[in-house]
LOTORMAR-580613 format. One line per field, with one value per residue (C-alpha): residue number from 1; x, y, z; residue in one letter. Coordinates in steps of 0.5 Angstrom, whole numbers. Each point is the difference from the previous one (the first is absolute). Example, Ala and Ser with C-alpha at 12.3 -4.5 7.8 and 13.67 -1.06 7.14 Angstrom:
# residues 2
seq = 1_2
east = 25_2
north = -9_7
up = 16_-2
type = A_S
This chain:
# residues 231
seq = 1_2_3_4_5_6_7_8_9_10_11_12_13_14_15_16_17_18_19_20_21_22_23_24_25_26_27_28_29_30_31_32_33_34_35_36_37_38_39_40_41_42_43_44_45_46_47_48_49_50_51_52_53_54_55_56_57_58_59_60_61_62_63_64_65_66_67_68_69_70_71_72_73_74_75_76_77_78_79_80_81_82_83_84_85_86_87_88_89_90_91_92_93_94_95_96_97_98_99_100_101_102_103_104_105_106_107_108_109_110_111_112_113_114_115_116_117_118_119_120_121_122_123_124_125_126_127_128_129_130_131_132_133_134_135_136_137_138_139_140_141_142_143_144_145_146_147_148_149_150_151_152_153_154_155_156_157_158_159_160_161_162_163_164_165_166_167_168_169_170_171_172_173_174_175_176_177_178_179_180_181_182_183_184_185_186_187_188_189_190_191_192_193_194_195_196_197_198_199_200_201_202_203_204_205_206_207_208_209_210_211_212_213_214_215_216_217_218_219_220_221_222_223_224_225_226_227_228_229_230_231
east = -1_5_4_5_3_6_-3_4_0_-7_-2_-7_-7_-7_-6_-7_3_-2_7_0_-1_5_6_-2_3_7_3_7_0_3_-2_-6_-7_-4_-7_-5_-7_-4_-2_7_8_5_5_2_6_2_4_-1_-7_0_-1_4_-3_-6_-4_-5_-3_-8_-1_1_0_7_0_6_2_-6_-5_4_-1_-7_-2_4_-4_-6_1_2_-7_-4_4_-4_6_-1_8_6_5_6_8_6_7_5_5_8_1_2_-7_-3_3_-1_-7_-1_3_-5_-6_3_1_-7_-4_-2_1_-5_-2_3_-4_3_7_5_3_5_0_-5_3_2_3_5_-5_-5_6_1_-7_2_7_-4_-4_4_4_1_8_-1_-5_2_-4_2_-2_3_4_4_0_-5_1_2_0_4_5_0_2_-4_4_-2_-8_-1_3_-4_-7_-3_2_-3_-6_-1_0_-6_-4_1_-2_-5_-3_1_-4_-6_0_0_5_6_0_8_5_2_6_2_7_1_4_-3_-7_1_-7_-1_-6_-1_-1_-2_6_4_2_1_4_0_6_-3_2_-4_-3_-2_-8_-2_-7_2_5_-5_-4_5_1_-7_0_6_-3_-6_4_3_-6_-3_5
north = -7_6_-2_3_0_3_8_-1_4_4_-1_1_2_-3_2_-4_-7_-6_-4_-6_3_5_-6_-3_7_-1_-6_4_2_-2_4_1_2_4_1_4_-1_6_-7_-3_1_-5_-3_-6_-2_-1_-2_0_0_-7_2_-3_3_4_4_3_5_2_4_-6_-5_-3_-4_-4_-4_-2_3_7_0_-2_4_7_-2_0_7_3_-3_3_7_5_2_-7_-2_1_5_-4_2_-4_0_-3_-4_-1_-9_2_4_-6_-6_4_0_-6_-3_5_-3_-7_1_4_-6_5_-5_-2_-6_-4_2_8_-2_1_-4_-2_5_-4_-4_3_-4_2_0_5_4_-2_1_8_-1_-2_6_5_5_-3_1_-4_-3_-1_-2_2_-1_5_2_-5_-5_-6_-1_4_0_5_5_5_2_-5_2_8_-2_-4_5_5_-3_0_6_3_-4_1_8_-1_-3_5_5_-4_0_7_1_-4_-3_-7_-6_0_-4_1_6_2_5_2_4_2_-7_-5_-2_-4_-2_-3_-4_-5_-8_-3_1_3_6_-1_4_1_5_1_4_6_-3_-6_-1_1_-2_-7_1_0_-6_-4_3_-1_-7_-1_3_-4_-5_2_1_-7_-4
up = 53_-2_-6_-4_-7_-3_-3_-8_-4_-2_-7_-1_3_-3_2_-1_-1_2_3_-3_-7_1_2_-7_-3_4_-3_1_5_7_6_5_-1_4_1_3_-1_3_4_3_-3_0_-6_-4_-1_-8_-5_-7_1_4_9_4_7_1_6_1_6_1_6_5_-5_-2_-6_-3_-7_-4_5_-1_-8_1_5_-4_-6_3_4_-7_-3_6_0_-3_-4_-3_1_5_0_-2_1_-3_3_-4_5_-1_1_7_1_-2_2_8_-2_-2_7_3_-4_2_7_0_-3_-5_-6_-5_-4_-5_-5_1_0_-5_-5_-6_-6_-5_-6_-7_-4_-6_-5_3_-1_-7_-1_0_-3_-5_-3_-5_4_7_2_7_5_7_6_7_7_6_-4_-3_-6_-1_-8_-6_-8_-4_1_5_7_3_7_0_-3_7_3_-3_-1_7_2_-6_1_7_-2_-4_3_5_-4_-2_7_1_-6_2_-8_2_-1_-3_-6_-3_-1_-7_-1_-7_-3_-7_0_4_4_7_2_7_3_6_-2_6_6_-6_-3_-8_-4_-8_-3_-7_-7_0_-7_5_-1_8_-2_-1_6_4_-2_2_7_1_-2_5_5_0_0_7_2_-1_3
type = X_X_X_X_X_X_X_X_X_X_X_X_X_X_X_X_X_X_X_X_X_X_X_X_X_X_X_X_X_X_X_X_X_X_X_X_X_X_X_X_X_X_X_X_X_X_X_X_X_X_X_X_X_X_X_X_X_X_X_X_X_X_X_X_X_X_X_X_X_X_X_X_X_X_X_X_X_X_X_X_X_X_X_X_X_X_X_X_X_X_X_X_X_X_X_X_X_X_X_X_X_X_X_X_X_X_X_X_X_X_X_X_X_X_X_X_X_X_X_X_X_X_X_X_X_X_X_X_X_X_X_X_X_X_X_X_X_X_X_X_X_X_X_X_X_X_X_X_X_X_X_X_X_X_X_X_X_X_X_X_X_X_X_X_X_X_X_X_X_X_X_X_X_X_X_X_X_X_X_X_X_X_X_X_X_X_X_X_X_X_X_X_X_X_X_X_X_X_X_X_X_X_X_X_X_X_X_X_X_X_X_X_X_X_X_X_X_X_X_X_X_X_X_X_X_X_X_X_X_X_X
């Protein structure tokens, strides 16, 4: 079975990973997700962590949807690397909607249970909860670059264009550093503070005064996060 993809855009090369580990850090972004284990090679269709498409090709051995995530994963464990080498091309909308349309005519679909869905629940008052500590100026939430809910006074438009983008650069930072996950991004000015940090399917953003106690700050943002996560 000879399958074709869109190339993308290279963003970036890690090595040693286990596949279905390293598309949890990916939650930003949209593009294939290639693989090569020592064992096999082949790449996951993905979108903002969630896979849409998947296969996976061991010497004669083709492997297709769930079965193409299992069996990668389980190559990387038994490679004597201890992981894959995997490489994320970011696509354009039409990249990725050629892939998908490649991914369904192949039957490379995979389970319900690994299919994307509706960004999570946050309510007025979970933004609330941060407006309320002494020095926040504005609190937004956005999801693909686009406004879900805002309190405050700000460019909430400019945030939401922003926000993912400067998110996405970090954690690829991050990964090209191999210090570990990225939990949020704070930016500081001789007038402002601007932290940005993932609660569930969204990007929260929070516009401060440069007097603004972050320490609490960020005791919000957890607790949001938490609750994003449990729902």
């Amino acid at each position: 079975m000879l399958i074709e993809l869109p190339n993308g855009t290279y963003v970036i090369t890690i090595r040693n990973q286990q596949p279905s580990v390293f598309i949890q850090l990916l939650r930003l972004f949209r593009g294939v997700f290639r693989i090569s284990t020592g064992q096999g090679e082949g790449a996951f269709l993905i979108d903002r962590g969630c896979i849409h498409g998947a296969f996976y090709r061991e010497r004669d051995l083709v492997f297709v949807g769930d079965m193409a995530v299992a069996r990668a994963d389980a190559s990387a464990l038994e490679s004597v690397a201890g992981g894959a080498e995997c490489t994320l091309m970011r696509y354009s909308e039409e990249e990725f909607n050629t892939a998908l349309d490649i991914s369904k005519r192949q039957g490379l679909g995979i389970s319900s249970s690994r299919e994307g869905s509706e960004p999570k629940a946050l309510s007025e008052a979970h933004l609330n909860r941060i407006a309320d500590q002494p020095g926040v100026i504005a609190v937004s939430a956005c999801y693909e670059g686009y406004i879900v809910k805002s309190v405050g006074e700000g460019d909430f438009e400019q945030i939401a264009a922003l926000a993912e983008e400067l998110f996405r650069a970090g954690m690829k930072t991050v990964l090209e550093m191999e210090i570990g996950t990225l939990d949020q991004i704070t930016l500081e000015t001789g007038e402002r503070k601007l932290i940005v940090v993932r609660a569930g399917d969204l990007c929260v953003c929070v516009i401060a005064s440069n007097d603004a106690n972050l320490g609490l700050v960020r005791i919000a943002l957890k607790s949001i996060s938490d609750d994003c996560a449990s729902v």
